[in-house]
C-alpha positions as CSV (number, residue, x, y, z in Angstrom):
1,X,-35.3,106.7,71.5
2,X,-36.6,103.5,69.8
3,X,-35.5,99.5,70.4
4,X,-35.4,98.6,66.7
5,X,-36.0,94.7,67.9
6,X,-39.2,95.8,70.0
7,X,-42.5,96.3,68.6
8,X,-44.0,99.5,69.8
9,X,-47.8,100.4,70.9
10,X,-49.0,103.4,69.2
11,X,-48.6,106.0,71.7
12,X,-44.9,104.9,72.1
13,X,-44.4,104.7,68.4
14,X,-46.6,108.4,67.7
15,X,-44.3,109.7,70.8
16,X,-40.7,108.4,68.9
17,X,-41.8,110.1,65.9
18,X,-42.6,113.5,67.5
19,X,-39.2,112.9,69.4
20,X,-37.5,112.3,66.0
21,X,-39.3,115.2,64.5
22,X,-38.8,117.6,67.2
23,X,-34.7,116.4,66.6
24,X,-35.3,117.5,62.9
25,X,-36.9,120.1,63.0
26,X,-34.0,121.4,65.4
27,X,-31.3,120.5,63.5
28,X,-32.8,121.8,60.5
29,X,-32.9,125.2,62.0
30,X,-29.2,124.8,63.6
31,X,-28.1,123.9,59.7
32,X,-29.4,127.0,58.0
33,X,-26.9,129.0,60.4
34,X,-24.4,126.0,60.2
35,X,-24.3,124.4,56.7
36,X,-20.9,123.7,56.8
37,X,-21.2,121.3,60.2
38,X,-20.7,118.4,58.7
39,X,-21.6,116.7,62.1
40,X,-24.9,118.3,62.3
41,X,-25.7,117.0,58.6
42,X,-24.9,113.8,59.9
43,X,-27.4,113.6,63.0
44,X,-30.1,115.0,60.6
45,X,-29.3,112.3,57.9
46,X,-29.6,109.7,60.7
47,X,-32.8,110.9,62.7
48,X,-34.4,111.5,58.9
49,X,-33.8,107.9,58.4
50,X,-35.1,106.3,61.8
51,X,-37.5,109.0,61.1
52,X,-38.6,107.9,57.7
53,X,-38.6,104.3,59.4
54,X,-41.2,104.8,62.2
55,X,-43.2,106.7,60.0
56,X,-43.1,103.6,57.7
57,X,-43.8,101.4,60.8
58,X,-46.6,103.4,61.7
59,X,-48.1,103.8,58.5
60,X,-48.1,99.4,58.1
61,X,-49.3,99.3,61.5
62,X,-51.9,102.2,62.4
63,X,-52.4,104.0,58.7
64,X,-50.8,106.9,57.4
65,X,-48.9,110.1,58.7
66,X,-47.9,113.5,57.2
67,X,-45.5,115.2,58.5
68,X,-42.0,116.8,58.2
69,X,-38.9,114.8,58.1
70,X,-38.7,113.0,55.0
71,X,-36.2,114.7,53.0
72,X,-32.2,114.0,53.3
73,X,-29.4,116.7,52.2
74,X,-26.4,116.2,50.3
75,X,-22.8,117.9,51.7
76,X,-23.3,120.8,52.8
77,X,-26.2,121.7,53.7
78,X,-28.7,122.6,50.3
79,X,-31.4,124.7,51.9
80,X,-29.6,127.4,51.8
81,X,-28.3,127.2,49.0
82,X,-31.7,127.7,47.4
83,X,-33.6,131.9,46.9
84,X,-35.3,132.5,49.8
85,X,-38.8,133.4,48.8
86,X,-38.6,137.4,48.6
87,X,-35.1,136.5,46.8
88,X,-37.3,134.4,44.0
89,X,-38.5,137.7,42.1
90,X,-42.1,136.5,41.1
């Protein structure tokens, strides 16, 4: 997706981070029915980091982004592990 070596324009770098997102995103959904693929939890652990890195890039080049992405996950997959909110009992 990304030459690490290369410096990237902006519409290259913005199109690498919704390329990494969209992988994310993706996986994230594929590891709520799959928290036990330990594969999986690997690609997500590795597109979160190149992830977290154009972001970073950006962000000293062009300003700052917001987005989704930025948090890793311990084996097996934590999310869920957590209450889903009508689970929470408010």
């Amino acid at each position: 997706m990304t030459n690490h070596g290369e410096k990237m324009s902006r519409g290259k770098l913005l199109r690498a981070i919704q390329e990494y997102e969209f992988a994310a995103i993706e996986l994230n959904l594929y590891l709520d029915n799959f928290p036990r693929c330990k594969d999986a939890l690997e690609d997500y652990n590795y597109i979160t980091r190149e992830l977290n890195r154009l972001k970073d890039e950006y962000n000293k080049c062009f300003g700052p982004l917001r987005n989704f992405g930025e948090d890793m996950s311990d084996y097996p997959w934590q999310w869920v592990d957590e209450p889903w909110p009508w689970e929470r009992g408010y």
